[in-house]
Structure formats: C-alpha cells, structure tokens
N, C-alpha and C positions, 0 to 999 in steps of 0.2 A: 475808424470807430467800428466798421463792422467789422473789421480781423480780432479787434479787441473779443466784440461781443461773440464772434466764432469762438474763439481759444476758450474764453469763460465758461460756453454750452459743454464745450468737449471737455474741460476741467470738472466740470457739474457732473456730465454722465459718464466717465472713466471712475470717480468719486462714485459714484454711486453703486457702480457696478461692480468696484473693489468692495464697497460696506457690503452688497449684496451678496458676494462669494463668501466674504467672512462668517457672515449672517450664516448662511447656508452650510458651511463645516462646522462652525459650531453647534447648529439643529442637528445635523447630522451625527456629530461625535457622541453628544448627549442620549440620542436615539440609540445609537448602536450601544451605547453601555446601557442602558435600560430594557434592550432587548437582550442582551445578554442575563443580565438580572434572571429577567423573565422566562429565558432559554427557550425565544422562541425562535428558533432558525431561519425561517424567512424574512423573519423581519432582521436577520444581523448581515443575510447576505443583500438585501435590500439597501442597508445603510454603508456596508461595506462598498458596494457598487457606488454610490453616489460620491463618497469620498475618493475613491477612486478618480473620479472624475474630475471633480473638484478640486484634490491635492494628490497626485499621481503620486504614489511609493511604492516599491518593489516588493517592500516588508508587509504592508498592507495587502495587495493581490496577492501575495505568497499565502499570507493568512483567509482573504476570501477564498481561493482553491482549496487548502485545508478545509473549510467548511463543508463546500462542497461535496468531496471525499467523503468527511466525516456522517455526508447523509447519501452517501450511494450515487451523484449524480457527478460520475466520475469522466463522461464525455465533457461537462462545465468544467470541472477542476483544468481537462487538459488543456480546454478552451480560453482557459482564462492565463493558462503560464506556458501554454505550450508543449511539446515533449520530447525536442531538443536536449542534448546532455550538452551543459555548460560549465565550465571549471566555477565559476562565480557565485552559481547557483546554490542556497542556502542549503541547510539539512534539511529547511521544512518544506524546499519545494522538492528538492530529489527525490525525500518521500513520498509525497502526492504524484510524483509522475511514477515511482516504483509499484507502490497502490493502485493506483487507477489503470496504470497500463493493465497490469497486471488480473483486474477485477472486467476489464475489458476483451481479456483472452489474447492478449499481444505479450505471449513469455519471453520473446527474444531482445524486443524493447525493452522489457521490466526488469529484463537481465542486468541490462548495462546501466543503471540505477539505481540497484540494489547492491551493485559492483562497490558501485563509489560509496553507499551507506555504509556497507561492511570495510572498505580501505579506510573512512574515514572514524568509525567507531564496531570495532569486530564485538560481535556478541553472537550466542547460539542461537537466538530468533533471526537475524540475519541469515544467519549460519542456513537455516530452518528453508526459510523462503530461497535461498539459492540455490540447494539442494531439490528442493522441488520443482523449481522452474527450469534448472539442468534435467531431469530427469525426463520433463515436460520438450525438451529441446533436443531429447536421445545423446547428451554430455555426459553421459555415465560415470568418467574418467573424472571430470570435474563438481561431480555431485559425492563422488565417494570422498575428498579432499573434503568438501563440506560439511560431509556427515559424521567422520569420525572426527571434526573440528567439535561437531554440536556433542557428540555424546561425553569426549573430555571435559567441553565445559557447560554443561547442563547442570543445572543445582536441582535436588529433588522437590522446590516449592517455585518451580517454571511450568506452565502448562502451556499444552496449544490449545485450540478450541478448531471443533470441526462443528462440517453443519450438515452434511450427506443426509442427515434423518432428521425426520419433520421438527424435533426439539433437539438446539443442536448442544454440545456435550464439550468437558475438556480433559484430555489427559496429559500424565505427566511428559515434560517435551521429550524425554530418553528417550519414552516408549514411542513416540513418534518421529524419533530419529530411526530407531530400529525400525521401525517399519520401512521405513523410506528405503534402510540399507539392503532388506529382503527382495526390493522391490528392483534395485540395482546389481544384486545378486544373479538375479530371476534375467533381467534383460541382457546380462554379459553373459550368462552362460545359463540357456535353455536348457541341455542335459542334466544339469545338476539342481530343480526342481526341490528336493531334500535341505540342502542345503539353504536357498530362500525360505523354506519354511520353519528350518530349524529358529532362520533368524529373527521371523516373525514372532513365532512362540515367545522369543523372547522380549517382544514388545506385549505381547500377551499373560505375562509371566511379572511386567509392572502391572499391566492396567487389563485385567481379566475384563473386563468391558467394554475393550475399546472395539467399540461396531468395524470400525474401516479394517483396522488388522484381521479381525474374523472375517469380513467378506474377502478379503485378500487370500486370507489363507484356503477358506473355500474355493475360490476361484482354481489355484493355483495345485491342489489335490485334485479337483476337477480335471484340469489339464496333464495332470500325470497319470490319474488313471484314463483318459482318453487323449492321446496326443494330437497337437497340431495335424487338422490336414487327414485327421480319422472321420469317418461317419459315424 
C-alpha cells in the first residue's frame, strides 16, 4: 500500500512539473513575441534566456547572441555560442562570432569567420570586411585579392558606413574599397607614397567627402614631405 501511495506522489509531482515547464514556455514564448512587438530588447533577450532553459535549441541561442550583437554587447553574444569555428555552425552564428570578434579588436579570429561567410556566400561587403581585417593583420597579399574582388563587384547603390567622426557618414563601397587599395599600396611599397595617393584620389573622386580618405591622404603627403625617421 505504501509503494502504491509512493508511485502515486511521484506520478502527481512529475505531472505537475511537466504542466509547470509547459506553462512556463508558453509564458515565455508569448512574452517574447510581445516584446518583440514592443522592440524592447531586454525584455526579448530576457525571454530568450528563459526558453533557452526551459527548451534548449541551437536555433534559438544562435538568435539570442544575434541580439546581443545587434545591441553592442558583443563579449554576451560570444558568451552565449562561443567563438570556436565549427563546420555545423549556422550563417547566423558565424556572423555574430565574425562581428563581435571583430568589434572586440580580435582581427585574426574575425578573420577565419568572415572566411567561411564569404566561401559560403561571396559578396563585396564581405569582400569589404576581409580586406580590412587583412590589412589590420599586415596580409597585404591577401587584402589586394579582396579588394579588387570588391571593386569588380560593387554596385553604385552599396555603401559603407564609417563612424571616425562624431556623426558617423556612408560612402559609396568603391570609394571605400579604394581607399583600402591606397592604403595597401602605401604598406607594400613606402617609396612610392604618389602612387597610394593617386589611389586615394580616386576614392575621392567618388565621394569628395569622404573624411577617412582625406585624412589618409593628409597623413600620407605628410610623410612624403617629411620621411620616416626625420625630425
């Protein structure tokens, strides 16, 4: 009789703790699409976190680390999926580790994730961020493969967006491929100073505005009329 009335309790509070998990993703799920609604981000990574727990999916944390990302709290995004490079690994999480290494100052990790985004779908914004991060990494050889990747396939309604100055700005991506190329010019070959600024110009020559290529090219006349290693 008592084994009966044991088994029964343990029937009753397994039951009840199965209605109680149920209960609780359904609060949950409902929460999070309503915070969404609302577009209040704490309260989605809030709900995301809890289903997470409740109903563990790869798809789901891949989407809370997006979030994260999506608002600057990019040590959480790596926290939450890691920054391991995995064959299995979705686009959306490759992305967040490419991103966030990357917005962390870790180029040589951000490299080999931005690697697999561009093998797995090549485009010029790719194209964009490899060339940069190569350049960033003294790859010179493998930023100019990038660059004149981006300038063949740049459409003239692609921009980048820079933020160097207190309102940040976007120009067209050519003119900031060029720039990039002036800048890899400049680090192969010091003597030829002309040359990188011709190139520049020509990023200047799309976008007469673009602040980064004018200080570049400032900089870079600078150093031809005073060389390296002059007083």
């Amino acid at each position: 009789m008592k084994k009966i009335t044991l088994l029964l309790l343990l029937f009753v509070g397994f039951n009840g703790i199965s209605q109680s998990k149920t209960e609780l993703t359904a609060h949950y799920k409902a929460f999070y699409n309503e915070m969404r609604m609302q577009g209040d981000v704490n309260g989605i990574i809030n709900a995301l976190t809890h289903l997470n727990v409740l109903e563990p999916s790869k798809a789901r944390k891949d989407t809370l680390a997006f979030v994260y990302m999506n608002s600057n709290q990019h040590l959480q995004a790596l926290n939450t999926i890691g920054v391991e490079k995995k064959n299995d690994d979705s686009d959306l999480a490759v992305q967040v580790k490419a991103v966030s290494l990357k917005a962390l100052n870790q180029p040589k990790r951000a490299l080999e994730h931005f690697e697999v985004l561009f093998t797995r779908t090549p485009s010029a914004y790719l194209a964009y961020e490899l060339a940069d991060l190569k350049i960033q990494v003294g790859d010179n050889t493998g930023a100019s493969a990038n660059i004149e990747y981006g300038i063949t396939n740049s459409q003239d309604d692609m921009k980048y967006a820079f933020y160097e100055r207190q309102q940040p700005y976007e120009v067209p991506l050519k003119a900031a491929f060029y720039h990039l190329k002036g800048l890899v010019q400049y680090n192969t070959d010091k003597n030829n100073i002309d040359a990188a600024i011709a190139t520049i110009d020509e990023a200047l020559k799309i976008e007469p505005n673009f602040n980064l290529a004018s200080l570049s090219k400032q900089a870079l006349q600078s150093r031809k009329e005073k060389p390296e290693g002059e007083e």
